[in-house]
C-alpha positions in Angstrom: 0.0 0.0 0.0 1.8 3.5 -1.2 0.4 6.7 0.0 -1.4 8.3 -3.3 -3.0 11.4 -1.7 -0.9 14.1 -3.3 1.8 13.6 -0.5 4.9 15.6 -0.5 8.2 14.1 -1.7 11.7 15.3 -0.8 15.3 14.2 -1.4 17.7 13.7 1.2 19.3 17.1 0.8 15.7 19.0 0.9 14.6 17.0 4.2 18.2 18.1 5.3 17.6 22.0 4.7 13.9 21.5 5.9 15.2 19.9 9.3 18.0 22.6 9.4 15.3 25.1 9.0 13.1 23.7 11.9 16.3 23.6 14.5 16.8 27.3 13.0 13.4 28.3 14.6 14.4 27.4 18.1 13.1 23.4 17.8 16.1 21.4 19.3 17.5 18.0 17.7 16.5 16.3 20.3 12.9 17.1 20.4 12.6 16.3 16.8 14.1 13.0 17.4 11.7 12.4 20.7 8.8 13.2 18.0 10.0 10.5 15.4 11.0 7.9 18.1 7.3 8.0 19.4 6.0 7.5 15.9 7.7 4.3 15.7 7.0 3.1 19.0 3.4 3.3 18.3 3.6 2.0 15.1 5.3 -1.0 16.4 3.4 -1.4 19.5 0.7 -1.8 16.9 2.0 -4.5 14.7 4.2 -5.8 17.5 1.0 -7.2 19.0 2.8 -8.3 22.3 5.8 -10.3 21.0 9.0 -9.8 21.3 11.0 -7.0 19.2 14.5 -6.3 18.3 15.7 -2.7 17.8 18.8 -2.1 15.2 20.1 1.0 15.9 22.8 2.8 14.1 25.4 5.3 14.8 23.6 8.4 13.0 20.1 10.2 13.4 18.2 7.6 12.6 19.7 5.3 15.5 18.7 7.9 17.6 15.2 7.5 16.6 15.9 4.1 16.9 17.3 4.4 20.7 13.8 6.5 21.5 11.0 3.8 19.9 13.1 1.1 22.1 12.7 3.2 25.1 9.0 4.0 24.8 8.4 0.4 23.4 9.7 -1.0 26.7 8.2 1.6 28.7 4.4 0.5 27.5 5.4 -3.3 28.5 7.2 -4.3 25.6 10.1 -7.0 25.8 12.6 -5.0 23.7 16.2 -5.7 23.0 18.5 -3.4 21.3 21.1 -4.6 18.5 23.4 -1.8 17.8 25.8 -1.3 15.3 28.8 0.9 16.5 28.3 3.8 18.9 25.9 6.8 18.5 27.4 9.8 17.0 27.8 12.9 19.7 24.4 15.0 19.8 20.9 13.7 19.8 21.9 10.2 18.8 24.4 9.9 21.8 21.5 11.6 24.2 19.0 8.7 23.1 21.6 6.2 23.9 22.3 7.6 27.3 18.3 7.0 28.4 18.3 3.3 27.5 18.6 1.5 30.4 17.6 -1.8 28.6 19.5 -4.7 27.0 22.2 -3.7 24.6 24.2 -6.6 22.3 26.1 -5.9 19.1 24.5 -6.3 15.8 26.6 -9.4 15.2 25.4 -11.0 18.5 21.8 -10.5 18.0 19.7 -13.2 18.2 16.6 -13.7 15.9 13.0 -11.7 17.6 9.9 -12.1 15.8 9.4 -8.1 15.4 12.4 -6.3 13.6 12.7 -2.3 14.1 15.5 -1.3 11.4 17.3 2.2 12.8 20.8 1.3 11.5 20.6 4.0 8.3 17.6 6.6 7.0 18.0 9.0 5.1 21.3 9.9 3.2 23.0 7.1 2.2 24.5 6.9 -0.7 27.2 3.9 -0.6 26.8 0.0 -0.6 26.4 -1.2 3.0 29.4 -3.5 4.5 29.1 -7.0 3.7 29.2 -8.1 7.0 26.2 -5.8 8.1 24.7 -7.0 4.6 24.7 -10.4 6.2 23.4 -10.0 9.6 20.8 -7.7 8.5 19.3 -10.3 5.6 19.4 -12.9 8.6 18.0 -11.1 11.3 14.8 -9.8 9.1 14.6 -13.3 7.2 14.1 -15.0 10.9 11.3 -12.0 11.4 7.9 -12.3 11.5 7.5 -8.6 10.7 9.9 -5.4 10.2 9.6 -1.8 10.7 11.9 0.3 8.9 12.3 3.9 10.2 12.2 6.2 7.3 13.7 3.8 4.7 15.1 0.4 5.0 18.7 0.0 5.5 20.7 0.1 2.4 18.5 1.8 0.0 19.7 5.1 -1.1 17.3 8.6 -0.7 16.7 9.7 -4.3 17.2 7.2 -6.8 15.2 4.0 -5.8 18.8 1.7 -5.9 19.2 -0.9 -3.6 22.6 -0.6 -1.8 22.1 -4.0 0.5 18.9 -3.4 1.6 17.0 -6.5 3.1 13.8 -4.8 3.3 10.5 -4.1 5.0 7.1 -5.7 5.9 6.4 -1.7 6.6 8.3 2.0 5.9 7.4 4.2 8.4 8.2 7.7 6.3 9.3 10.2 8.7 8.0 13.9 7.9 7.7 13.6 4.0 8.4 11.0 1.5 11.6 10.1 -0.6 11.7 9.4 -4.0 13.2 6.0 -3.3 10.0 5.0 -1.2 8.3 5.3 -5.2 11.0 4.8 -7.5 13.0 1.3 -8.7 13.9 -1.1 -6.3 12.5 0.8 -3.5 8.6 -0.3 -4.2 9.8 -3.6 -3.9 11.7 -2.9 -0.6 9.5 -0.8 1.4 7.3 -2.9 1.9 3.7 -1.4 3.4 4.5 2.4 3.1 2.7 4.5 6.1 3.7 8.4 6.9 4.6 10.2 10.0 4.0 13.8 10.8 7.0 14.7 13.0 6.3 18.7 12.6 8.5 19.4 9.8 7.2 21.5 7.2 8.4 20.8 3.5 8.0 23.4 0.9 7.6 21.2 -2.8 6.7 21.1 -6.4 7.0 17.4 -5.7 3.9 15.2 -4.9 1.9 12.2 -5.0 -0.6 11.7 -7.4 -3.8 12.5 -6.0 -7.4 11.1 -6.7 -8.8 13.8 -9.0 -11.8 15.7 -8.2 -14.3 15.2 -11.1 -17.8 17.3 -11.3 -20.9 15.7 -13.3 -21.5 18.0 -16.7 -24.1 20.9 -16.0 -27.3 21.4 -17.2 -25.6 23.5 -20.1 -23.2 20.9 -21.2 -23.4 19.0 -24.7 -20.9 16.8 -26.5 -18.1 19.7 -27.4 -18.0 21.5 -24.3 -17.3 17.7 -22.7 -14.5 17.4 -25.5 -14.1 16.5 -28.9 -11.2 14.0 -29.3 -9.9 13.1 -32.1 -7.6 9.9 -32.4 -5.6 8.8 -35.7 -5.5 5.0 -36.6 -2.7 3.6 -37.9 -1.8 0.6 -39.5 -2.8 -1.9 -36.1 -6.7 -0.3 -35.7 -7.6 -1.9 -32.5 -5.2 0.2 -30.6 -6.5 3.0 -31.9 -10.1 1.3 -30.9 -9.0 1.1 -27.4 -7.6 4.8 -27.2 -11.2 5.8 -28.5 -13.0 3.5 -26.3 -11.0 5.1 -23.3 -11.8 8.5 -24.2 -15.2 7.5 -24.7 -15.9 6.0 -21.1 -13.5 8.8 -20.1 -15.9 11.6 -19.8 -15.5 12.9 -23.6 -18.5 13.8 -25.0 -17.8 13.2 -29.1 -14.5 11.2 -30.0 -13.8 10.6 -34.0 -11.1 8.1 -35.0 -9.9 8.7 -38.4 -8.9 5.8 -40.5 -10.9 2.8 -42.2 -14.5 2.4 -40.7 -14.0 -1.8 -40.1 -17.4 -1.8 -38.6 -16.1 -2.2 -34.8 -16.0 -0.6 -31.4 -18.9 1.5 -29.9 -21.7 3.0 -32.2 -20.7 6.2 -30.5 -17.7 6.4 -31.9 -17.8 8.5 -35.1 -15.5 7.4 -38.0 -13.7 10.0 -40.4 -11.9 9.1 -43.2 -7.8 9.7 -43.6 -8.2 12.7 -45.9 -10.4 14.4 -43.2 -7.7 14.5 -40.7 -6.5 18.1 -41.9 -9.9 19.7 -41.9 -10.3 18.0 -38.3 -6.8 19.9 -37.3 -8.2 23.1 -38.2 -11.7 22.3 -36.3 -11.4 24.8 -33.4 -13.7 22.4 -31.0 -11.4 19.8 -31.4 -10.1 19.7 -27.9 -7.5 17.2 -27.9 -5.4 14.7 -30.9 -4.6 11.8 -30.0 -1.9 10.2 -32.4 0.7 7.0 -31.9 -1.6 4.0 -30.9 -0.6 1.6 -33.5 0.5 4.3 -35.4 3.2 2.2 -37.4 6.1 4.0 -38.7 5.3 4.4 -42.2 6.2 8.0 -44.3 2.4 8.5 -45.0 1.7 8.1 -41.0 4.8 10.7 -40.6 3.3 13.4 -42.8 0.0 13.2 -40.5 2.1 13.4 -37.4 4.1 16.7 -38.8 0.7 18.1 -39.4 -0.7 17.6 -35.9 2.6 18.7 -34.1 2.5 21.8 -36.3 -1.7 22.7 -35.6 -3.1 24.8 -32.5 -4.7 21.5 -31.4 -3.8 19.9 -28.0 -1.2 16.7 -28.4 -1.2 13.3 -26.8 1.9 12.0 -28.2 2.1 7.8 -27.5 3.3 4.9 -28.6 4.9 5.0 -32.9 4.7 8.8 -32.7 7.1 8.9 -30.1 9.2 6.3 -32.2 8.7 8.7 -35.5 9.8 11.5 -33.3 13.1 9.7 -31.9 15.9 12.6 -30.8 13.9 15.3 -32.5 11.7 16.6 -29.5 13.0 20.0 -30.2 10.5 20.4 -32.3 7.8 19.9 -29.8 9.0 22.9 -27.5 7.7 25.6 -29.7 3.9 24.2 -30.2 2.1 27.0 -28.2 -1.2 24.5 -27.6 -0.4 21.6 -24.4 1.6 19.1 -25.7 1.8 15.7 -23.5 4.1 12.6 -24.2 3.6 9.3 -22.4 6.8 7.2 -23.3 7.2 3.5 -21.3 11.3 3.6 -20.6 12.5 2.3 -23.7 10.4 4.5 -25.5 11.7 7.6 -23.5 15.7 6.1 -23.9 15.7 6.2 -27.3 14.0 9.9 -27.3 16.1 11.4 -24.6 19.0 9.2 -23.6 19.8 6.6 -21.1 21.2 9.5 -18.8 22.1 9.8 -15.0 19.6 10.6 -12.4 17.0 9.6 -11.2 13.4 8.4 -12.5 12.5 12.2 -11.3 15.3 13.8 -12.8 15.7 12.3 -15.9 11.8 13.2 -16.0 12.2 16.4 -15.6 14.9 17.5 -17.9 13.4 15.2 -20.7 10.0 17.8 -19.8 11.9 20.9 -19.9 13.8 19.8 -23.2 10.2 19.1 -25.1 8.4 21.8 -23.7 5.7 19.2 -22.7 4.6 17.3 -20.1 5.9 14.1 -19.5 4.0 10.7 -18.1 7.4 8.5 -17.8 5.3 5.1 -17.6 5.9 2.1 -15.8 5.4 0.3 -12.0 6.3 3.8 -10.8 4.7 6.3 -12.8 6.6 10.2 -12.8 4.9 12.8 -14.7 6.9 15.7 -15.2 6.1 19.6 -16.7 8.8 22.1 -18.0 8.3 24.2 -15.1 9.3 21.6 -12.9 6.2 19.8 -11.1 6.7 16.4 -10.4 3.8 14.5 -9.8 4.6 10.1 -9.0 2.2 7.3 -9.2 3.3 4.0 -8.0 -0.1 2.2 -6.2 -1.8 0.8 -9.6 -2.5 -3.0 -10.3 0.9 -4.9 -11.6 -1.4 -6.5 -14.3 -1.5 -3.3 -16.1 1.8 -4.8 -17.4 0.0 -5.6 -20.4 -0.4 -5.0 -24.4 -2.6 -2.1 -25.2 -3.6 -0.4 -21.5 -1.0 2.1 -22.7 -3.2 3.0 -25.7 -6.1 3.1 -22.6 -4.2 5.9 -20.9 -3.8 8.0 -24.2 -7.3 8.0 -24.5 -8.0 8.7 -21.0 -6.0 11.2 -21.1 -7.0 12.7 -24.4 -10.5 12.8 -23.0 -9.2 15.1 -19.5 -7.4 17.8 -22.3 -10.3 17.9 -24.8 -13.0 18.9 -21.7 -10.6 22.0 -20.6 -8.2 20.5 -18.3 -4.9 22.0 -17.5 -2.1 19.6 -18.9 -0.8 18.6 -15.5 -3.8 18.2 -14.1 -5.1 16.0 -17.0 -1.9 13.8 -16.7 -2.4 13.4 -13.2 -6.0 12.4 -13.3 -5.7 10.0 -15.8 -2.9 8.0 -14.6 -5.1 8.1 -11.1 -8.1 6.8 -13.0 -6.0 4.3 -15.2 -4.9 2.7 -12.2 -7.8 2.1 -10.6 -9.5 1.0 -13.7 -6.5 -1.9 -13.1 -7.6 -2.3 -9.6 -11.3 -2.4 -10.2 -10.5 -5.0 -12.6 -9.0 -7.3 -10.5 -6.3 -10.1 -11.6 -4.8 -11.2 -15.4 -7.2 -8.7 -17.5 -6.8 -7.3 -21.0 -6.4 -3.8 -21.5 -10.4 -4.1 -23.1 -11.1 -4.9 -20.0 -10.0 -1.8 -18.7 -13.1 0.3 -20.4 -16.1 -0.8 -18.5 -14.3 0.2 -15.1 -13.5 3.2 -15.9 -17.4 4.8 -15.2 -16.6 3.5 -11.8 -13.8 4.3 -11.3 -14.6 8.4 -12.3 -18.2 7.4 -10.0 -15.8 7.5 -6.7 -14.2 11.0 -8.1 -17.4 12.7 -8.1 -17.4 15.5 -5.6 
């Protein structure tokens, strides 16, 4: 379970300034750490459940946490034992340490406890733990029932999602904000159960969540083009384009056309335009969004059309062979004054913009800024990214959505948010929230058709 409620996310060094900031205004260390120490306590009293636990606490800050959830565990009854690695550091930590009154071995000597509390390293780390603490950490949370990692589990790394000997976590207990590695790579695999503390620290970011969107029913006023006229290209594999239009359809748009052949299938509702239309329907000022790259195909013909679009007024959703007809040439995107939005899977987006350095987020966000567009980076974490530097991450949809065609299902989705009004970011962000619960709603091994008739229920729990 991740957190999807437009949460703030922070990197090491902005948690560090934001910290830095609250001890600035008079808060001492130690007080903080009291505050983050009894957010772990309860959460392990909780899932503790009376049996025995095993603190590990480390020689930095988040030891000291560490040092205060063992304290207030074993003050509420607890049997608590305390496997530290090294002593604290001088400060907070080394105050923490001083209160314990309880048993103390070294992380080597500790024997297996059915409740794990992980303290030895939070927030910062950026080199591979020691193989010997590798070792006893895999061992002790392998013999564990359940495991509590304080802010992240040892061994992962702040920003980047790599995995630098972590052994992972039943639960993260996220202390003040999260981190991009709670989202991003190996980290969704690591974390565990992800839950968020508020320790009083307040965090100033373009960087959130994605949020469930709030959708309104259409007034009394409202007819097919102020709901949004889509219109989606078919290329040379038509039932990707059929899903696109099918998505935008049960998407909330009110006319979608899909230019190509008329094969007779897909919704009545659905109006079909022939190729040599597509122009006229460029210039059609209530055409609220273009959909163009399901099934596209690579073809010269198909790149004509696609020159045509990116050179219109009309409002892009760039997927799929358009992307691949594009390749290194986003340049050419950054001057379109109407939105422009790209949704690349990761090969896709390597072969536009470069393998790179970075992170998920990073790399996100400089691709954005180079295209001038915004940028839904799929996969099992989702970043969307604008030029102006709003990050928005999605990593809590269905793992089934690893599938053919529910890409083309988010273009249309999101083709359908664009064409009824909505701001770019805000159109990305709601149809990756609805595209992923479309995957939940649909429950195990589905096709991406599948995806269509949960999408009215999943906009139905959006309504305000």
């Amino acid at each position: 379970m991740i957190p999807t409620e437009g949460l703030p996310i922070v990197t090491a060094a902005t948690m560090r300034a934001a910290e830095e900031a609250v001890f600035a205004g008079g808060v001492p260390q130690s007080e903080l750490m009291e505050c983050a120490g009894a957010a772990v306590a309860r959460e392990a009293a909780r899932f503790a459940m009376g049996r025995p636990a095993l603190v590990l606490a480390g020689p930095g800050n988040n030891g000291g946490d560490a040092w205060v959830a063992a304290r207030l565990l074993r003050d509420g009854g607890h049997d608590v034992m305390v496997a530290a690695l090294g002593e604290a550091k001088e400060g907070a930590a080394a105050t923490m340490r001083a209160k314990w009154a309880g048993k103390v071995v070294d992380l080597a000597d500790a024997p297996a406890r059915p409740i794990v509390v992980d303290g030895l390293f939070g927030t910062g780390l950026t080199r591979p733990l020691a193989p010997d603490v590798v070792g006893q950490l895999q061992r002790l949370v392998a013999a564990a029932q359940f495991t509590l990692a304080i802010d992240l589990p040892s061994g992962m790394d702040t920003d980047h999602g790599r995995d630098l000997g972590a052994a992972g976590a039943t639960v993260t207990l996220a202390l003040g904000a999260l981190k991009p590695s709670h989202l991003l790579g190996e980290g969704l695999g690591r974390c565990g159960h992800l839950l968020l503390a508020d320790i009083g620290i307040p965090t100033a970011t373009h960087w959130r969540t994605v949020a469930m969107p709030r959708l309104s029913e259409p007034g009394p006023r409202s007819h097919k083009y102020t709901r949004g006229l889509v219109v989606i290209l078919e290329g040379h594999m038509p039932g990707a384009a059929r899903l696109a239009s099918n998505a935008a359809l049960h998407g909330g748009a009110g006319y979608v056309v899909r230019v190509g052949e008329d094969d007779g299938q897909g919704p009545n509702a659905v109006v079909h335009r022939p190729i040599t239309e597509f122009d006229k329907l460029l210039d059609d000022d209530r055409a609220g969004a273009v959909v163009i790259g399901p099934g596209l195909g690579h073809e010269e013909d198909m790149r004509g059309k696609l020159d045509a679009a990116i050179a219109s007024a009309r409002p892009l959703v760039l997927d799929g062979d358009a992307l691949s007809l594009i390749g290194r040439d986003v340049g050419r995107l950054s001057g379109r004054a109407a939105p422009t939005c790209l949704t690349p899977h990761s090969g896709e987006f390597d072969r536009m913009f470069g393998e790179g350095r970075g992170s998920k987020i990073d790399r996100t966000l400089a691709a954005a800024a180079e295209a001038g567009a915004v940028i839904v980076h799929k996969g099992a974490d989702t970043v969307i990214a604008t030029p102006q530097g709003d990050i928005r991450v999605y990593a809590g949809g269905s793992p089934w959505l690893s599938t053919a065609g529910t890409g083309d299902v988010l273009a249309g989705l999101l083709g359908a948010r664009l064409a009824g009004g909505v701001a770019p970011l805000a159109a990305a962000e709601a149809a990756v929230w609805l595209h992923g619960r479309a995957g939940q709603l649909a429950g195990p091994a589905f096709a991406a058709d599948d995806l269509i008739p949960c999408l009215p229920r999943a906009i139905a729990e959006c309504l305000r």
